[in-house]
Each structure stands twice: as structure tokens, then as C-alpha cells.
C-alpha positions in Angstrom: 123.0 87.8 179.6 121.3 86.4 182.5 123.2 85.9 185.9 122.2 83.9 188.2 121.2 80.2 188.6 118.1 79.7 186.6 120.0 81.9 183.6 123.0 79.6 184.1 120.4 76.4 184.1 118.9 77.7 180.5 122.2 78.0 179.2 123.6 74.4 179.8 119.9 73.2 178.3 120.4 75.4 175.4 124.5 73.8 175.1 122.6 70.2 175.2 120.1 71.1 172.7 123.1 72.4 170.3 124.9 69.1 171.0 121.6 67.1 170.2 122.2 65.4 173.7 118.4 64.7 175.1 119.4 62.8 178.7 123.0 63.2 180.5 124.8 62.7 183.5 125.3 66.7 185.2 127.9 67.5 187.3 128.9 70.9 189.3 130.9 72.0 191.9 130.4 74.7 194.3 128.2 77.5 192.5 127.6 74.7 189.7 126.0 72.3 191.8 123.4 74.8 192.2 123.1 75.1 188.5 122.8 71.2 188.2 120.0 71.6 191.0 117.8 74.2 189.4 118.1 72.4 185.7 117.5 69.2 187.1 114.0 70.6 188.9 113.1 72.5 185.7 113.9 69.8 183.3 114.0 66.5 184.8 113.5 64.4 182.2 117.2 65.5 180.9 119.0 64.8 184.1 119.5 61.1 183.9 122.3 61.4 186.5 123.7 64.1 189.3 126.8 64.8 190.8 127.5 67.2 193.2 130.9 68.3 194.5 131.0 70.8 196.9 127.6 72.1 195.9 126.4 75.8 197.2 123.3 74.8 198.5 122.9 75.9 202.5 125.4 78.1 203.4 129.3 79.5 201.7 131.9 80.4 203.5 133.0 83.1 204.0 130.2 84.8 204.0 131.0 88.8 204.4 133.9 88.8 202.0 132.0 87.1 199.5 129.2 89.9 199.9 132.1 92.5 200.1 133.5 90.9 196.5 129.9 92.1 194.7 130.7 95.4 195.8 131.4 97.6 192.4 134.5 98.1 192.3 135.7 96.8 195.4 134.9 93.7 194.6 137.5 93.3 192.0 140.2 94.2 194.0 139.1 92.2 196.7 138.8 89.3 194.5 142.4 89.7 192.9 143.7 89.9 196.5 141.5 87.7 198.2 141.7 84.6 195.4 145.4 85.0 195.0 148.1 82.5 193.9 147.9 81.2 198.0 144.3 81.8 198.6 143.7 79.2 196.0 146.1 77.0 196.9 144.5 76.5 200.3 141.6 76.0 198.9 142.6 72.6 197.5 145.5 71.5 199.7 146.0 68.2 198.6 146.7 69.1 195.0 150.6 70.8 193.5 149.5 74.0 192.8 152.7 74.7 191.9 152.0 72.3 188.7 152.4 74.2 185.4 148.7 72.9 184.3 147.1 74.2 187.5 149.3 77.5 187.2 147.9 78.1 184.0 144.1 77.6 184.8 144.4 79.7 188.0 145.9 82.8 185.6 142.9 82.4 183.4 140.7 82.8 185.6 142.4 85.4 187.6 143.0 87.5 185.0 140.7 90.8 184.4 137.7 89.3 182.0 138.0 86.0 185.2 137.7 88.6 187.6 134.6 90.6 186.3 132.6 87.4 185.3 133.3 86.1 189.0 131.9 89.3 190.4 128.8 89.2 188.2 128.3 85.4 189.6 128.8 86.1 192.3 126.2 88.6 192.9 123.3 86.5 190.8 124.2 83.4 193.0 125.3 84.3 197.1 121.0 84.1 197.6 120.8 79.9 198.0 117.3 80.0 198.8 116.3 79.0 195.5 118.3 76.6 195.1 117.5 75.0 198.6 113.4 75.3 197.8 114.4 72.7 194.9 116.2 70.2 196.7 113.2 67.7 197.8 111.6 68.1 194.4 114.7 66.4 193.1 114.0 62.4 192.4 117.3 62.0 190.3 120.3 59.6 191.6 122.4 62.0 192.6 126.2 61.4 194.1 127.6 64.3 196.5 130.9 64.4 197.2 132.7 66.5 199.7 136.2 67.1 200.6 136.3 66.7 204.3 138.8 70.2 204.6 136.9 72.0 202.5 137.0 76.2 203.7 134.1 77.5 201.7 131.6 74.9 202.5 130.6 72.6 205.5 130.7 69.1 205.5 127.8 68.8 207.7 126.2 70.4 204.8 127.3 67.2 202.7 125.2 65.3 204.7 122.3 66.9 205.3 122.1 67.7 201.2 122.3 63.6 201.0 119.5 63.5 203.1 117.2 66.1 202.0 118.0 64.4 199.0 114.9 61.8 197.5 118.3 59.3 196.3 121.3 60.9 197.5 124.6 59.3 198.3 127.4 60.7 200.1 131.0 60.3 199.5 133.7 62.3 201.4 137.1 62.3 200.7 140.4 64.2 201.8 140.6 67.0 199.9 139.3 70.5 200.1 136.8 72.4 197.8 138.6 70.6 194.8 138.2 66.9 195.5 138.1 65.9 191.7 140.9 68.2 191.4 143.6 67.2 194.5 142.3 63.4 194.3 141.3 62.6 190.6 142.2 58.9 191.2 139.4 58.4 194.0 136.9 61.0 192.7 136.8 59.4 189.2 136.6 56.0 190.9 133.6 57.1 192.7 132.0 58.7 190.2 132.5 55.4 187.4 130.8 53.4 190.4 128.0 55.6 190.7 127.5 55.3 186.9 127.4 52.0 186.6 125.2 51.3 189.6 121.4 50.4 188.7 119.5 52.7 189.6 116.6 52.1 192.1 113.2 53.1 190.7 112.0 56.5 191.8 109.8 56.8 194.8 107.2 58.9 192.4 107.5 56.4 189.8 105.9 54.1 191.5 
């Protein structure tokens, strides 16, 4: 299998095709917003829609212990260690991690297959620079959203991504790297807006 974004890109396409879907509304977070970003400049006629929470576009923070976690070996003890039951939980601060839903996600993917695949991402996707080359190329409507706490990524990043964006619009809420996650309420209310707005015509459609 392909690591890395542009593997991760072909794969969603290749999901799509399976599902018969043509044009769709894409959405990542963090690593996944750099997905949406490389299918959406390789494919655009499928990308009717972007939204990007918390993408890894610029810069992730931080940065040594996530080189240390591709380290073989290393990085899986780091990663059990280092993404622990209270590492995650200040990752998204305004959500109950103590919930039993959220418990049970986190032990998924802290568990020893959630721990390899991790390292293997991790190592195809820590070099942004592809992902930032696509950015102006992008004329989709794209929403970012950004929790205004968030530890791994900067929210000055939020708004430079909206404007390096052709139609970006930012939205920043309190929350940490799991807006949609510690504020579904106002994150799906954002989103719902931004799908029903009318999209201005593309600057390179006209």
C-alpha cells in the first residue's frame, strides 16, 4: 500500500468510484485535510465542496516528537506513551473524554494494529510541502475550521490557509484539534451553512 498523501488521495477516489459517487462534499481533519487538498488538485471536478478542520498544511506541532514517533521501533513506544488516555484528552479539551463512546474510539486506535498504521502515516505525511505547492491551485469552496486551543496546529495557520485559499472561509471556534468532536452542535451548524450557501462562480471560470 501506498503511504503518504497522494496514495491516501487515490484511495478515497477509488472508495467514490466503488460507491458510484461522481461529485461530493470532502472533509479532513489534521493529516486528512491534506488528503482532501491533494485529491481536490488532482481531481477537481469531484470535489464539489471542501472542509478543512485542523488541516496539516504549514507546520504540526510538535515537531521533534512527531519525527521521533517514525523512528522504528521507537516510535511505537513513543506513540503509546506519548498519545495516551491524557495526551488525547488535551488534545480536545472541551469534549468528556471520559464518555464511554470516546473511550472506545481512543482504544481502537491506540491499540497495536492503531499504533503501527499511525507510525506508517506518520512518516509518508510529516513532509507538508506537497501539500502546501497545491494550495493556490485550489478554486473549490472550501470551509476551514479551527479550534482556537488547538496544540498541534496554529491558528495563525487557519488564517493564512483561508487566504492562500482562491474561496476560503474561516471559522474558529473553542475547541482544540477536535472542534467537530468537543463542539458538534456549532461545527455541524457551520458546516449545514456552508452547504447551503450558493456558491460564487470561480475566478477561472470566468
Amino acid at each position: 500500500y501506498e503511504y503518504g498523501f497522494e496514495g491516501f488521495a487515490e484511495t478515497v477516489l477509488d472508495a467514490l468510484a466503488a460507491l458510484s459517487l461522481s461529485r461530493v462534499t470532502l472533509l479532513g481533519h489534521g493529516f486528512g485535510g491534506g488528503v482532501v487538498l491533494t485529491l481536490a488538485s488532482r481531481h477537481p471536478s469531484v470535489a464539489e465542496r471542501l472542509v478543512l478542520v485542523g488541516p496539516a498544511v504549514y507546520d504540526v506541532r510538535p515537531t521533534f516528537l512527531l519525527r521521533l514517533a517514525r523512528t522504528p521501533g521507537l516510535g511505537r513506544v513513543l506513540l503509546k506513551q506519548w498519545i495516551g488516555a491524557r495526551g488525547f484528552g488535551r488534545l480536545m479539551p472541551q469534549s468528556d473524554f471520559r464518555a464511554a463512546r470516546n473511550r472506545t474510539e481512543y482504544s481502537r486506535f491506540n491499540s497495536p494494529d492503531g499504533r503501527e498504521a499511525a507510525v506508517l502515516a506518520l512518516g509518508a505525511c510529516l513532509d507538508l510541502r506537497p501539500v502546501r505547492a497545491v494550495v493556490p491551485r485550489i478554486a473549490t469552496p472550501t470551509l476551514v475550521v479551527w479550534g482556537d486551543s488547538d496544540p498541534l496546529v496554529s491558528p495563525h495557520e487557519g488564517r493564512r490557509l483561508a487566504r492562500e485559499l482562491t474561496r476560503g472561509t474561516l471559522v474558529v471556534l473553542g475547541a482544540g484539534h477536535w472542534p467537530h468532536q468537543e463542539l458538534p452542535g456549532p461545527f455541524v451548524e457551520h458546516v449545514l451553512d456552508f452547504l447551503s450557501d450558493e456558491p460564487e462562480p470561480s475566478p477561472n471560470s470566468r
